[in-house]
C-alpha positions as CSV (number, residue, x, y, z in Angstrom):
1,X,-3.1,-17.4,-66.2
2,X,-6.4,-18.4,-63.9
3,X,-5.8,-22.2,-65.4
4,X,-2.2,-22.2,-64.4
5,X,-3.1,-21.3,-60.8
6,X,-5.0,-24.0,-60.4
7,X,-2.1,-25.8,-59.1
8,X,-1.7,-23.5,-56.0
9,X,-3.4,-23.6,-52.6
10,X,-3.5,-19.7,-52.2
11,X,-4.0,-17.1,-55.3
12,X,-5.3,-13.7,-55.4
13,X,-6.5,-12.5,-58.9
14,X,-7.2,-8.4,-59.1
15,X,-8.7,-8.0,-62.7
16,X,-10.0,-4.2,-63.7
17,X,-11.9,-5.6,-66.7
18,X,-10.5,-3.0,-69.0
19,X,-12.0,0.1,-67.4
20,X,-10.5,3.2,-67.3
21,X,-11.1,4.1,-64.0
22,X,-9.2,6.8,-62.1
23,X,-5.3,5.4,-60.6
24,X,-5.8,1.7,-61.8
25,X,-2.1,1.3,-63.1
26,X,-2.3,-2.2,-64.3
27,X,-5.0,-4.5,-66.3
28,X,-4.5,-7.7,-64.0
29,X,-2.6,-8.6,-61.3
30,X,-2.2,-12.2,-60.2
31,X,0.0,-13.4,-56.9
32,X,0.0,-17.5,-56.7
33,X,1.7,-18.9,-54.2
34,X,3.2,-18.4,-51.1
35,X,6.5,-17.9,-49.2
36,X,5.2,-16.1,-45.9
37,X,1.9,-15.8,-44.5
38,X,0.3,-13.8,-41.6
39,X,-3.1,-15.0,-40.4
40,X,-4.0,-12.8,-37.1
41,X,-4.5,-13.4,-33.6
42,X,-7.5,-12.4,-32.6
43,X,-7.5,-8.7,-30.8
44,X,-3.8,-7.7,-32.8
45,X,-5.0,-7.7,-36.6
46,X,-3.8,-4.2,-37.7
47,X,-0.6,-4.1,-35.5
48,X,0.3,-7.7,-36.3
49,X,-0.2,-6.3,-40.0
50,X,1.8,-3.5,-39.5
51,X,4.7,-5.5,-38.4
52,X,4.5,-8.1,-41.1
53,X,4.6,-5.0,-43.8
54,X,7.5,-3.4,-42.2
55,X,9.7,-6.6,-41.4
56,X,8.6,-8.2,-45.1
57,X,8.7,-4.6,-47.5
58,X,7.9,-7.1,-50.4
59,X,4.9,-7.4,-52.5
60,X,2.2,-8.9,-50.0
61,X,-1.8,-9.5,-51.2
62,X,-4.8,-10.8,-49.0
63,X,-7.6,-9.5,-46.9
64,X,-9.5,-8.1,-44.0
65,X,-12.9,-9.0,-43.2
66,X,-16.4,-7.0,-42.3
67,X,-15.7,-8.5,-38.2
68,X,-12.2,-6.6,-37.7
69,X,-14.5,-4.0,-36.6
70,X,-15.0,-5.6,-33.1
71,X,-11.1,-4.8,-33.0
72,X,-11.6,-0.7,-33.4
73,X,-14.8,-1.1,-31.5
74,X,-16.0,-2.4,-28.5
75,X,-18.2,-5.0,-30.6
76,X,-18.7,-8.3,-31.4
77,X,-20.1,-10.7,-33.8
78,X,-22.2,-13.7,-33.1
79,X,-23.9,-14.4,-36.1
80,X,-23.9,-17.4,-38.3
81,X,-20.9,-17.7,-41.0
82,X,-21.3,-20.6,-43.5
83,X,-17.9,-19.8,-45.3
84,X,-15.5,-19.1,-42.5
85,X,-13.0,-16.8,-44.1
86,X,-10.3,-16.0,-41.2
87,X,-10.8,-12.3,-40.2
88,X,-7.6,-11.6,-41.5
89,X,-5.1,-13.0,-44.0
90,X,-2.2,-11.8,-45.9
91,X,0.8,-13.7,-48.3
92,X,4.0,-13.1,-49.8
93,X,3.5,-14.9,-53.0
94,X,6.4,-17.2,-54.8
95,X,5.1,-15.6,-58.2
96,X,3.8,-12.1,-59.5
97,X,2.1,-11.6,-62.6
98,X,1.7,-7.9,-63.8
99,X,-0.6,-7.4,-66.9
100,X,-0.3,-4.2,-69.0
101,X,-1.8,-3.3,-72.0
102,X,1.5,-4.6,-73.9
103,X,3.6,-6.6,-71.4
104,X,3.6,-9.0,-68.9
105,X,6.3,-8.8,-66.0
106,X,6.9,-12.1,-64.2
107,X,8.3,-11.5,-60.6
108,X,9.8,-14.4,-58.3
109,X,11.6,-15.7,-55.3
110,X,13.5,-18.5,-57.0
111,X,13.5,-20.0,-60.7
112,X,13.5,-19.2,-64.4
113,X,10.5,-16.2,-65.8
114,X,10.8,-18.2,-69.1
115,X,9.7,-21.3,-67.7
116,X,6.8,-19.5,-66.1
117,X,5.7,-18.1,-69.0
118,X,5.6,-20.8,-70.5
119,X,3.4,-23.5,-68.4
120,X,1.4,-20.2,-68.6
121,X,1.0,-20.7,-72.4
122,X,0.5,-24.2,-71.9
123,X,-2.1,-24.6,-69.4
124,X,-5.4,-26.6,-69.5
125,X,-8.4,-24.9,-70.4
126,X,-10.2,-27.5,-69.3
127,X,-12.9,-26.3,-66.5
128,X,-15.0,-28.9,-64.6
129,X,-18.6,-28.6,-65.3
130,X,-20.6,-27.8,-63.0
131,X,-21.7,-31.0,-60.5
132,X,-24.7,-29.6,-58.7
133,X,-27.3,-26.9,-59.9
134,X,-27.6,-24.3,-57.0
135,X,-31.0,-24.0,-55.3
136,X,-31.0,-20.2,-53.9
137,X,-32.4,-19.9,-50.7
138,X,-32.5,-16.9,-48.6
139,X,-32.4,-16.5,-44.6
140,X,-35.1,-13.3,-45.0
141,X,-38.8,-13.8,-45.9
142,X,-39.7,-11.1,-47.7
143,X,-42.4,-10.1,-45.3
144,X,-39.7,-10.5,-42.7
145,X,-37.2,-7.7,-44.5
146,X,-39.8,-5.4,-44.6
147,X,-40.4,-5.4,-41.2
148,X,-37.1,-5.0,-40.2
149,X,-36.5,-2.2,-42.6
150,X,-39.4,-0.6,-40.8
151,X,-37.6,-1.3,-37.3
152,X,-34.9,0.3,-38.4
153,X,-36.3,3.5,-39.4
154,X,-38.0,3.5,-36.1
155,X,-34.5,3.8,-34.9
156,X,-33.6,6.4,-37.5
157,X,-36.8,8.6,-36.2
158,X,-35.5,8.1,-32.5
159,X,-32.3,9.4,-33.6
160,X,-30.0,6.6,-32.8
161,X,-28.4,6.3,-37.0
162,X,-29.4,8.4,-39.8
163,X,-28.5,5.7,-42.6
164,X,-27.6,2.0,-42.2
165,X,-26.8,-0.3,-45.1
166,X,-29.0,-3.2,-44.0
167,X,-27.5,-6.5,-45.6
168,X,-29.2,-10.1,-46.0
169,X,-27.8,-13.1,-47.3
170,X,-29.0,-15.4,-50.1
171,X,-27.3,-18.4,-50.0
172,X,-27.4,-22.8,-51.4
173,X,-26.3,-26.2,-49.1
174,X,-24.5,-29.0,-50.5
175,X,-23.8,-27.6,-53.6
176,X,-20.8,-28.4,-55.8
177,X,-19.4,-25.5,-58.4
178,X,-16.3,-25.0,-60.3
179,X,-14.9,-22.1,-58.9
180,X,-13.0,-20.9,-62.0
181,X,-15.8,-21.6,-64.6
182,X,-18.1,-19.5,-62.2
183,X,-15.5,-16.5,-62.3
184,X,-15.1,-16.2,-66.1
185,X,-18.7,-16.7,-66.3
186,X,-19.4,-14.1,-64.3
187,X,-16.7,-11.6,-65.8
188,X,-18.8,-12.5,-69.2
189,X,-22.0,-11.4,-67.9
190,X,-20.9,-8.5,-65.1
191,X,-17.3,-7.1,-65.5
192,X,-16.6,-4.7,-62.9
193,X,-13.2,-2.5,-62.5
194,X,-12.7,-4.0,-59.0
195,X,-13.2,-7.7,-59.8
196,X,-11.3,-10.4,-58.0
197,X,-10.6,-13.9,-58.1
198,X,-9.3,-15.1,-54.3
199,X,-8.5,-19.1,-53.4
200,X,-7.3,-19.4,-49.6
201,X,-7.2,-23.6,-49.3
202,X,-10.8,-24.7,-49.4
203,X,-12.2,-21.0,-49.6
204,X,-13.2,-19.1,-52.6
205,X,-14.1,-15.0,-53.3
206,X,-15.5,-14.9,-56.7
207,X,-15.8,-11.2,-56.7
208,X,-17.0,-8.1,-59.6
209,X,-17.0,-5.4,-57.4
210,X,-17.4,-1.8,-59.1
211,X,-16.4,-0.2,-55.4
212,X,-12.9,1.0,-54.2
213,X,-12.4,1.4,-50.8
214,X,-8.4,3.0,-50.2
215,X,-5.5,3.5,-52.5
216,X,-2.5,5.0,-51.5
217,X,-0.1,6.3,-53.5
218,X,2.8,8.3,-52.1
219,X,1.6,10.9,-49.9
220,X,-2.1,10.8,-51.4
221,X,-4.9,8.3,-50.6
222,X,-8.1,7.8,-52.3
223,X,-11.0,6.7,-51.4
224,X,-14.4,6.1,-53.9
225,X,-17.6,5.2,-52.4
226,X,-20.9,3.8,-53.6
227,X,-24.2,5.2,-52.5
228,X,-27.2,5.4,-55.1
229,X,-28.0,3.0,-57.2
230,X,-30.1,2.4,-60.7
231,X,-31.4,-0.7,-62.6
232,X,-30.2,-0.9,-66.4
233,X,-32.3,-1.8,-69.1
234,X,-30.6,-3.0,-71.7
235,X,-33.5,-4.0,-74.0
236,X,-35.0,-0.1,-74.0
237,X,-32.1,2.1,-73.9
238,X,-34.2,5.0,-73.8
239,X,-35.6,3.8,-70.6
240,X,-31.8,3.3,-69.3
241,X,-30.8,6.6,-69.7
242,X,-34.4,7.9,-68.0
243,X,-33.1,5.7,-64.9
244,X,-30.0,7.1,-65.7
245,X,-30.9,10.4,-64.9
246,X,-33.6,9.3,-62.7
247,X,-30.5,8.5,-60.3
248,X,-28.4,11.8,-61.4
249,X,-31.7,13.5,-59.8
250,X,-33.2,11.2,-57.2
251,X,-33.0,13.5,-53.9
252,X,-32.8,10.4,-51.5
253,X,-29.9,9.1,-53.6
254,X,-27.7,12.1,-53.5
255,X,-28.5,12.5,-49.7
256,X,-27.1,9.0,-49.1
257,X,-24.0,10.4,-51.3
258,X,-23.1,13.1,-49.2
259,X,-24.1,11.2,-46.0
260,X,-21.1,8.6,-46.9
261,X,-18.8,11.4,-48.2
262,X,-19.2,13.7,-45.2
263,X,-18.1,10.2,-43.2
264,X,-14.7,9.1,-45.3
265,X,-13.7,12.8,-45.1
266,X,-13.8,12.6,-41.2
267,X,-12.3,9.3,-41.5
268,X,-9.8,10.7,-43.8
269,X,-9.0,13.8,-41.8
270,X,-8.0,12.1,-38.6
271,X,-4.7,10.9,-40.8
272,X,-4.4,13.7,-43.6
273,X,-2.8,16.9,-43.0
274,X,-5.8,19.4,-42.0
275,X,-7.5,21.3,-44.9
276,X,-6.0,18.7,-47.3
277,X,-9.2,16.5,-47.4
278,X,-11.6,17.2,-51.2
279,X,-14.1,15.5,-52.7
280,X,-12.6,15.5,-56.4
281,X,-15.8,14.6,-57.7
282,X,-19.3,14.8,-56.0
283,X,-22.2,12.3,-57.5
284,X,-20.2,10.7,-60.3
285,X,-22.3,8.9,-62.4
286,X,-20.8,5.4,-63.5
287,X,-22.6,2.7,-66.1
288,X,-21.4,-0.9,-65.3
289,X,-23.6,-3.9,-67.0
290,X,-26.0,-3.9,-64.3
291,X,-26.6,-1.1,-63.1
292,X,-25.6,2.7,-62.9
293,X,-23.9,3.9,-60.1
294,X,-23.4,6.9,-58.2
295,X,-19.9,7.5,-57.1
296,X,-17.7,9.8,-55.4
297,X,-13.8,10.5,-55.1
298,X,-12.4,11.8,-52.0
299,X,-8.8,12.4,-51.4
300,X,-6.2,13.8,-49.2
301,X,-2.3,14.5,-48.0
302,X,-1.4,12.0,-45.3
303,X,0.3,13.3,-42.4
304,X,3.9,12.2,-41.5
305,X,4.7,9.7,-39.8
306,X,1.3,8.0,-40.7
307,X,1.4,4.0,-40.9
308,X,-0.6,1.2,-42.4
309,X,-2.3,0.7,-39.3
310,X,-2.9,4.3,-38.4
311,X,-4.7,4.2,-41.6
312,X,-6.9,1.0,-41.6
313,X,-8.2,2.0,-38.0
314,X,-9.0,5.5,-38.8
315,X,-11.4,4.2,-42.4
316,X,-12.5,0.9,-41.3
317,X,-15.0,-0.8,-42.3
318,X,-15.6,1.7,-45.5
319,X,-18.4,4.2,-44.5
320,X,-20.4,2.6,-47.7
321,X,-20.7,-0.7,-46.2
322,X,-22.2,0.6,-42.1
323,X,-23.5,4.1,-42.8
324,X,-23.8,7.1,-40.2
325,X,-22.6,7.2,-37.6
326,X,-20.7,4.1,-37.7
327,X,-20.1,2.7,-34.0
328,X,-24.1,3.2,-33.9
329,X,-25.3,1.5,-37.3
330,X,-22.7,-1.2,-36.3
331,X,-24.6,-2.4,-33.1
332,X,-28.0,-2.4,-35.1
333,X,-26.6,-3.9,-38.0
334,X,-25.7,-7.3,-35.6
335,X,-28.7,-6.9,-34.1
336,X,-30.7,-7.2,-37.4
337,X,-28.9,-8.9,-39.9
338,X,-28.8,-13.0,-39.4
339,X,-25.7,-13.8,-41.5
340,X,-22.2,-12.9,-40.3
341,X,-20.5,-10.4,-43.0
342,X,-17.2,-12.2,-42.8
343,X,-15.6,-11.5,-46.3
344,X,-18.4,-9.7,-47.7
345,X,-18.1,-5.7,-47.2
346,X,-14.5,-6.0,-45.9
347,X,-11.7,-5.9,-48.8
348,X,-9.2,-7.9,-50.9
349,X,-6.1,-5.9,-51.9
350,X,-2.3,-5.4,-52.7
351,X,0.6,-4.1,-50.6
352,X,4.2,-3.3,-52.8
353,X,7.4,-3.0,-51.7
354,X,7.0,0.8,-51.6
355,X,4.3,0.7,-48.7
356,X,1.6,1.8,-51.4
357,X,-1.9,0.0,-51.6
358,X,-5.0,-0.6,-53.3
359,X,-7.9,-2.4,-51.9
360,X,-11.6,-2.9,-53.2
361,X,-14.7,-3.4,-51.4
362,X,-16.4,-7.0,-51.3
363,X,-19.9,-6.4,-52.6
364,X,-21.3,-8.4,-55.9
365,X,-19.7,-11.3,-54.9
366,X,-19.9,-15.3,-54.0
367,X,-18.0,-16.6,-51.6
368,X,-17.7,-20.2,-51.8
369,X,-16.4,-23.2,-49.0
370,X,-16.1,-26.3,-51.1
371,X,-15.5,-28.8,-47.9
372,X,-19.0,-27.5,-46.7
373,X,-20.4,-27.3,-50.4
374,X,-21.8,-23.9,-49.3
375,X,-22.0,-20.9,-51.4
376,X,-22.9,-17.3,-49.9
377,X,-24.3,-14.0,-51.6
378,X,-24.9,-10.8,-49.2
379,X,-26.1,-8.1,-50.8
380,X,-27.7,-4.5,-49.0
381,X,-28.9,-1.0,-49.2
382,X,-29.0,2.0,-47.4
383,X,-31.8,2.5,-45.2
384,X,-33.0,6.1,-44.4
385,X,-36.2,7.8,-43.1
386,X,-36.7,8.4,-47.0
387,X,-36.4,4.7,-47.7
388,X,-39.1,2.1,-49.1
389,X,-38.7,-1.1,-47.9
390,X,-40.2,-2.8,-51.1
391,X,-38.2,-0.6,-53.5
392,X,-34.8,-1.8,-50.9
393,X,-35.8,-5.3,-51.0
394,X,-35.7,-5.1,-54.9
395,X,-32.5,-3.4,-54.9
396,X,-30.9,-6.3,-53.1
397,X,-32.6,-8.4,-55.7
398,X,-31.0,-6.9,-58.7
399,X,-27.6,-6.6,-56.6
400,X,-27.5,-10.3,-56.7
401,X,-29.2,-11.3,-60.2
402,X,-25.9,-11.5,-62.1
403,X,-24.6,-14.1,-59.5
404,X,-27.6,-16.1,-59.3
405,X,-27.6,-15.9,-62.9
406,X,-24.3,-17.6,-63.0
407,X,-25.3,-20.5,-60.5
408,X,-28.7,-21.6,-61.8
């Protein structure tokens, strides 16, 4: 299928790697192609969204980046951004492909399924090698992230946040990949329920994300957030299951939990019916290849008549990805981060016909501009009074090890 959609300008792969996680309903889904697009004007991103849902009711896929905050908040974002993703994007594809376990539908605008099917079947395999190796650089010293983790828990002691996921950017100039062959390679090494696979002309999202940020189905919407997080080691897996449970127990890492679920049930509340709001599960703990992860489920009723819109202003950006409160650790976050988010820690996701959704949350990923040969990794971690800087810095560090694994 991913060789095939080579031919297209836009695609938008959602893969969930075979995991059984909770309301995934399909093994991939792949829209290539496109009939209608919407790329925002600045200041009208949601509500330009919301039109282009209601007017279209088809199957539409895309994204919303980190900066569609300065739209809910008085903000704005000044930093540097090497891959230029437009804040907002979304498609009507000419083609839908829906894996199951046993099937594959084939939806389109115009032309013969069969035929489809078949160039399927009967595409290259061929992937370019590789024409650069990737030189990682990053725009933090490490002497220089440990001082600003220290700033910002001189803010968390003056009472201006309580937690801020602190974010820096590891990145490599003039360098030449395959997109594709960095994708599978990656799904080899780290497959992740959340994974994605995004082309948008020039611009790539090579994505194995574990996190969910919404789903709506019906009435109900869904929200899973990451907070706490644990190293694997394969090679002693006696050791794993002592980090394991080191996480299960670690007192900072369950305060970050309920820090982010407290905020996605406020978030939740202001467009659920009152008293409708649970945390289905509390500290969930979840293996993926590299790391264990502690996850919670939080769910609710919406209200009638709630919209789209409604919706993404009330949750965005996902409480995982800012921390508490959010208006707050938003300000400090531009202040002390030196990349612009863009992409990373906003979503890529799918809109059907019904008005249902499902989008993930950009983390573990590469983003990729192929005019500017530049390739981007962000990863972060939630800084609290409790926090040491050196064991945070790490954390980033093993965040990004499978991508930088995959490059090098």
């Amino acid at each position: 299928m991913l060789n095939w959609t080579k031919q297209f300008n836009i695609f938008c792969l959602l893969d969930n790697n075979q995991y059984n996680f909770s309301h995934l309903q399909f093994e991939c889904l792949l829209a290539a192609g496109s009939v209608e697009t919407l790329q925002s004007i600045p200041g009208h991103a949601f509500d330009n969204l919301q039109d282009f849902v209601s007017k279209e009711k088809d199957w539409i896929f895309g994204h919303f980046s980190y900066d569609l905050k300065n739209e809910i908040e008085n903000l704005s974002s000044q930093n540097f951004d090497g891959i230029q993703f437009p804040d907002l994007f979304f498609f009507i594809p000419e083609i839908v492909l829906i894996l199951k376990k046993n099937t594959l539908d084939i939806g389109l605008i115009t032309g013969d399924p069969d035929i489809v099917y078949q160039n399927i079947l009967s595409a290259s395999e061929d992937r370019t090698i590789k024409k650069s190796i990737a030189t990682i650089k990053s725009r933090f010293s490490k002497e220089e992230y440990l001082e600003t983790v220290e700033r910002i828990q001189e803010h968390i002691l003056r009472g201006d946040c309580y937690e801020l996921n602190f974010c820096q950017e590891f990145y490599a100039e003039n360098c030449e990949i395959d997109p594709l062959d960095i994708y599978i390679k990656l799904s080899q090494l780290s497959p992740n329920p959340f994974a994605g696979f995004y082309k948008l002309d020039d611009k790539f999202l090579i994505c194995s994300s574990p996190e969910r940020y919404l789903k709506k189905v019906g009435d109900k919407i869904f929200s899973q957030p990451i907070k706490g997080t644990s190293k694997r080691n394969l090679n002693n897996l006696k050791e794993d299951e002592i980090n394991k449970k080191n996480l299960s127990e670690s007192k900072k890492e369950i305060s970050e939990n309920v820090m982010v679920v407290d905020l996605v049930r406020n978030d939740l509340s202001k467009v659920c019916i009152e008293g409708s709001v649970i945390a289905d599960e509390l500290f969930g703990l979840y293996t993926f290849p590299q790391v264990h992860q502690m996850i919670s489920t939080i769910s609710g009723t919406l209200k009638k008549p709630i919209i789209l819109s409604d919706i993404l202003k009330a949750t965005f950006p996902m409480g995982s990805m800012t921390g508490v409160p959010k208006k707050s650790v938003m300000q400090l976050i531009e202040r002390y981060e030196k990349t612009k988010r863009g992409l990373f820690s906003g979503t890529i996701g799918y809109i059907t016909p019904e008005g249902d959704f499902d989008f993930n949350v950009v983390i573990r990923s590469l983003l990729y501009n192929s005019t500017d040969k530049y390739v981007s990794m962000q990863a972060g971690s939630a800084i609290t009074f409790y926090s040491e800087a050196e064991k945070e810095y790490e954390e980033c560090l093993v965040k990004i090890e499978a991508m930088k694994k995959v490059l090098e």
